[in-house]
Structures are given as C-alpha cells and as structure tokens.
Phi, psi and omega in degrees: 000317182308310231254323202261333146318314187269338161274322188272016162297297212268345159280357175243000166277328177286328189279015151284312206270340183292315192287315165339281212301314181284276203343291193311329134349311206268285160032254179324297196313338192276271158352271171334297176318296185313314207281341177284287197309330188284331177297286148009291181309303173312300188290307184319294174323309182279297194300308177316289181328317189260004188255007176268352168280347175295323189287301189326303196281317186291324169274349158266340155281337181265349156314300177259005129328299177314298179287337175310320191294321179295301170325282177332276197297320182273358162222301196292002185274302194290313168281359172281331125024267151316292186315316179314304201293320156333306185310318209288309163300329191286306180302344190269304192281303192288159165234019162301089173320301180303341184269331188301334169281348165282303183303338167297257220303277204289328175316329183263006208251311148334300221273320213300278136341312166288304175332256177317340164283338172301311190305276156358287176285335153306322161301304166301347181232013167308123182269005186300329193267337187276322206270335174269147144257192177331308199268007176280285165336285183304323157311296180290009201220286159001263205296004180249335142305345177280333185275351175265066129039026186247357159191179180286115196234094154273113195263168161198136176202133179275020193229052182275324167279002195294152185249124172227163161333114194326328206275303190321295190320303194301313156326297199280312183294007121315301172295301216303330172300276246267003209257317196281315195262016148281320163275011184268315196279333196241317184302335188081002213271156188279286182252150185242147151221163186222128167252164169223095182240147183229144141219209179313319233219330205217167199232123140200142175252123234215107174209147185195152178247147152276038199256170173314130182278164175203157182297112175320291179313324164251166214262151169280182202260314215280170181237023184285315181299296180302359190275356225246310161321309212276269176350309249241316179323304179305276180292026168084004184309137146284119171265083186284129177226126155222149179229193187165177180309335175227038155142181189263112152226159178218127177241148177213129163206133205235159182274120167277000000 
C-alpha cells in the first residue's frame, strides 16, 4: 500500500505541476493578446487623432480661403473700383494729353487688377465641388487636361450619382488633380486614363500614364506625393502609388 500511495502522491503533484505549468501559459498567452489589443487600441487612437487634426487643418484652411475670397471682391475689389472710376474722371477733366496718357495707363492697369483679383476671389469661394459630384467633377478636370492637347485623357465611371461628403469629393478631386498635372508636366506621358469604380461597400478610384516613372523609395524636392498621403489620411483611404519605366498609377479606395 506505502508504494501505490507514493505513486499516486507523485501522480496527482505531477498533474498539479502539468496545470500549473498550463495556467502559466494560458496567462502569458492572455497576457500577450491583451496587451496586443491594448497597442492595436493606442495606434487606432493615435491615427483617428491625427487624421482629425488633418481634417481640423482642411477646414480651417478652407475657411480661410473663403474669407480671404470674400475680403477680396467686397473690399480690395470695391476699391479697386472707385479707383478706376477716379482715374477715369481725372482723364475726363484734365486736358494735358501727355498727363491724360499716364492716367489711361494706370486706369488700365487697374482694370487689370480688378480682373484678376475677381478671378480669384472666385476662385477661392468656388462652391463647384459641394454642388458637383465626384464624377461630374472628376469628367470636368479630364476635359480640361485634354483641351491643352498635350497627351490623351479617358475618363470612365459606374459612380455618376454617387452623393459623397464635401471632404471625401474634395480629398479624391484634390489627388485626382494633383495626379493629372504631375503627368502632363514631369511624366512625358502620351496617355492618361482615370476610373471611377463603385461598388456596395467600397469607392476606387483609379489613374494612370504610360509616361516616364520615377523611384517611389526616394524622397523628392516636390510635397505633391505627400500632400496626396496626407490628404488620403483624412478620410480613412488607402492609398497605392507605383511607378516604373513605363508608367504611373496610382489607386484610392474608401469605404462607403
């Protein structure tokens, strides 16, 4: 009996030391998960944080676009205005030919002036991207590299009604910009083409040149990729960019 005692002594220390032995395991193993979901959590924490200080800055940029545009045209506009119209009166009143050709000459210059800050400020309060959609957008910004005749521009899209959030449309009409005058001006390229694919759940957007490439890996003088990164940020996008000898594409695709 002393002998079948001391095995099952030593058989219920070892299957204690086996449970231990799993506890600690199961533990550590415990342990680890949590601690990967609490990291998981921090980086989740950290990209939201940062893409709302990204969103936080496009809209306070776009703010003060608006009002700069507003300044413009409702005071430096009006008074470029009155000036004109002085110069105009002055040229009316005097009659010294030689001074009347300086006051003509600045009158136009004015005029000039007015033009172009009206342009602008049109520029700066355009509402074409909340009033369009994406694929309306993206179809006019085509045609308007196509009309400088310097290579082939296809636009195509299954999204033509999609209604999407002023920051998304502005974001993908922003790279989708910044995509076309980077191949017209550095690429060389014959051809562009631009997609637009929707389907239930996901957005892509699609561009690509046959034109000269460039190293991805090294970093360039221009901030056109990273504004393209940044941008991409905001609204949760993926973003792919590959070149090579025989050309650029680039995809973005967001979640609906």
């Amino acid at each position: 009996m002393g002998e079948t005692e001391n095995i099952i002594i030593i058989a219920v220390f070892n299957l204690f030391f086996i449970l231990f032995i799993l506890a600690i395991i199961v533990f550590i193993n415990q342990y680890r998960i949590k601690k990967k979901e609490h990291l998981a959590l921090l980086q989740h924490q950290s990209e939201q944080h940062q893409r709302e200080i990204l969103s936080t800055q496009v809209e306070i940029q776009l703010e003060t676009m608006q009002h700069i545009g507003r300044e413009i045209h409702d005071n430096i506009g009006q008074k470029l205005t009155l000036a004109s119209l002085y110069t105009q009166q002055l040229a009316y009143e005097n009659k010294a030919p030689q001074i009347n050709d300086r006051i003509t000459n600045i009158g136009t210059i004015i005029n000039e002036s007015l033009t172009e800050l009206r342009q602008l400020s049109k520029s700066l309060t355009d509402n074409t991207i909340q009033a369009e959609t994406i694929s309306n957008l993206l179809e006019s910004e085509c045609r308007k590299v196509r009309d400088l005749k310097k290579c082939e521009v296809s636009f195509s899209s299954d999204a033509q009604s999609l209604q999407l959030a002023y920051q998304q449309k502005s974001v993908l009409f922003r790279i989708a910009q910044e995509f076309l005058q980077n191949s017209v001006k550095h690429a060389n390229c014959e051809r562009i083409s631009v997609t637009l694919q929707r389907s239930p759940s996901q957005l892509l957007l699609s561009l690509s040149d046959d034109g000269k490439g460039f190293n991805t890996h090294q970093p360039t003088k221009g901030i056109g990729i990273g504004n393209m990164k940044k941008r991409a940020e905001i609204i949760g996008a993926q973003l792919l960019l590959q070149s090579g000898p025989k050309g650029t594409s680039l995809t973005i695709e967001i979640n609906l």
